[in-house]
C-alpha positions as CSV (number, residue, x, y, z in Angstrom):
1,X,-16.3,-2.8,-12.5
2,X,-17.4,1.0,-12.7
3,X,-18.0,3.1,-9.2
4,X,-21.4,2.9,-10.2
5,X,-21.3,-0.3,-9.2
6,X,-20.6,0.6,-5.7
7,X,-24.5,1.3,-3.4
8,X,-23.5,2.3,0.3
9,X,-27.0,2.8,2.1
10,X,-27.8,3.8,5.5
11,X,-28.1,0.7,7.8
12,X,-32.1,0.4,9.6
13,X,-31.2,-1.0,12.9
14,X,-28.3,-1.3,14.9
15,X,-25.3,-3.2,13.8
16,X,-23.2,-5.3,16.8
17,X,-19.6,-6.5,15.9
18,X,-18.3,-9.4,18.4
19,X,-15.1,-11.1,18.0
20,X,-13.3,-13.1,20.6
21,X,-16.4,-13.3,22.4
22,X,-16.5,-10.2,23.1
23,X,-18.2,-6.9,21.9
24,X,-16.6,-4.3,20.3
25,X,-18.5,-2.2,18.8
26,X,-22.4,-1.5,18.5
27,X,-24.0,1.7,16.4
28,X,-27.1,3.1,15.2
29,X,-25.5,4.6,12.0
30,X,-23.1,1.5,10.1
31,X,-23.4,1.9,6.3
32,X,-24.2,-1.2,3.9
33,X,-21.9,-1.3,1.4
34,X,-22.2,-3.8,-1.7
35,X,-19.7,-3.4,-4.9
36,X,-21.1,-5.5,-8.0
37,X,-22.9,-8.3,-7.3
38,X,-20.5,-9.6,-3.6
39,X,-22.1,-9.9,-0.7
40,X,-22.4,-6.8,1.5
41,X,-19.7,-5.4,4.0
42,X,-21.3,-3.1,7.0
43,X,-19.0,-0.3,8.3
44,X,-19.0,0.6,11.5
45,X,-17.9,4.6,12.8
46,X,-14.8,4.5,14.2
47,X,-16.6,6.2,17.2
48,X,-18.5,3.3,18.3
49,X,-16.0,0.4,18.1
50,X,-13.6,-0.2,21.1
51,X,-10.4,0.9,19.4
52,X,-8.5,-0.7,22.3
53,X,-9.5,-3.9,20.8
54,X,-7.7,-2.9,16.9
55,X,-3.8,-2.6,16.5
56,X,-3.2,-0.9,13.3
57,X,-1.0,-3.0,11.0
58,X,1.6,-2.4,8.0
59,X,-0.5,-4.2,6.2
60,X,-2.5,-2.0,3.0
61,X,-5.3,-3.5,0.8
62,X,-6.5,-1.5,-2.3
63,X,-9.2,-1.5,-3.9
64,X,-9.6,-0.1,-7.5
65,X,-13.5,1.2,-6.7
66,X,-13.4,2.0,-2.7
67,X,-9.2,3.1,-2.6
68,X,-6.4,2.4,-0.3
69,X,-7.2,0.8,3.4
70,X,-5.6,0.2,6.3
71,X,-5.9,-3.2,7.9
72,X,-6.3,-4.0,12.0
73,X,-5.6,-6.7,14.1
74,X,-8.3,-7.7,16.6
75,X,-6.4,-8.1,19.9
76,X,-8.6,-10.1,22.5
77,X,-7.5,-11.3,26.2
78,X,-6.9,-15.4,24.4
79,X,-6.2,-14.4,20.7
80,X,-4.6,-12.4,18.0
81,X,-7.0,-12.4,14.7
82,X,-4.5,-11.1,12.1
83,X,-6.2,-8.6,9.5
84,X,-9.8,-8.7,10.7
85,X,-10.8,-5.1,10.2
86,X,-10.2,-2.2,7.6
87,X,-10.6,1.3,7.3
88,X,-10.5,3.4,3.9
89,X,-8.1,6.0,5.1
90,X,-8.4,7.1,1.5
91,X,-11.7,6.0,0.2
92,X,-11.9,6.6,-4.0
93,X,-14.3,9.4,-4.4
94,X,-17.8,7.3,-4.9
95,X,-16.9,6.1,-1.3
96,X,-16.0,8.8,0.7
97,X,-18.6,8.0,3.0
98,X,-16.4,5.1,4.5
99,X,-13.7,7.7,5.6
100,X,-13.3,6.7,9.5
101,X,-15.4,3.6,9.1
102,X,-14.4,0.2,9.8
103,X,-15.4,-3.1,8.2
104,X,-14.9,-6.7,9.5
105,X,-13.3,-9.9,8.1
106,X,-17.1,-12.1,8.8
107,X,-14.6,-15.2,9.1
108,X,-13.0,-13.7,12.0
109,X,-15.5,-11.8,13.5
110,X,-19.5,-11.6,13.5
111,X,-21.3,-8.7,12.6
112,X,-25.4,-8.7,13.6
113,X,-27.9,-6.3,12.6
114,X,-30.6,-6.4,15.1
């Protein structure tokens, strides 16, 4: 896969995260990012999630198009849901528009665009 591969567009709407029954984060500005042909991954700013919610874990994932990211735990008042978030700290250069975004695990938490 190439970085052209990569199509981040602006988001019409506003995009609502929830996890643990709660929410924790809603914005007018998430980005729609697709790479290839998998489904899409909306990033939220970093600005308009609850960041008490997120512990920061050891935990890196790379990605040979979008770069290095750090992964978050969601930490709710019943639950713990281990590596449901991730930030692009380093985003490859076709995605430095994900630089202090954050993207959800959709199995662990549900992300609305209403």
């Amino acid at each position: 896969m190439t970085n052209s591969d990569i199509k981040i567009t602006p988001v019409t709407g506003t995009a609502v995260v929830r996890a643990g029954g709660a929410v924790i984060g809603e914005t007018g500005n998430a980005l729609r990012v697709t790479v290839g042909g998998a489904d899409p991954v909306y990033y939220f700013p970093k600005d308009d999630i609850g960041m008490m919610f997120l512990d920061a874990n050891d935990q890196r994932m790379t990605d040979p198009n979008l770069g290095e990211a750090v992964q978050f735990d969601i930490v709710t008042k019943s639950t713990t849901l281990k590596n449901a978030a991730w930030s692009f700290d380093r985003p490859a250069t076709a995605a430095a528009s994900l630089r202090n975004m954050l993207a959800f695990d959709e199995e662990k938490a549900v992300v609305e665009i209403l």
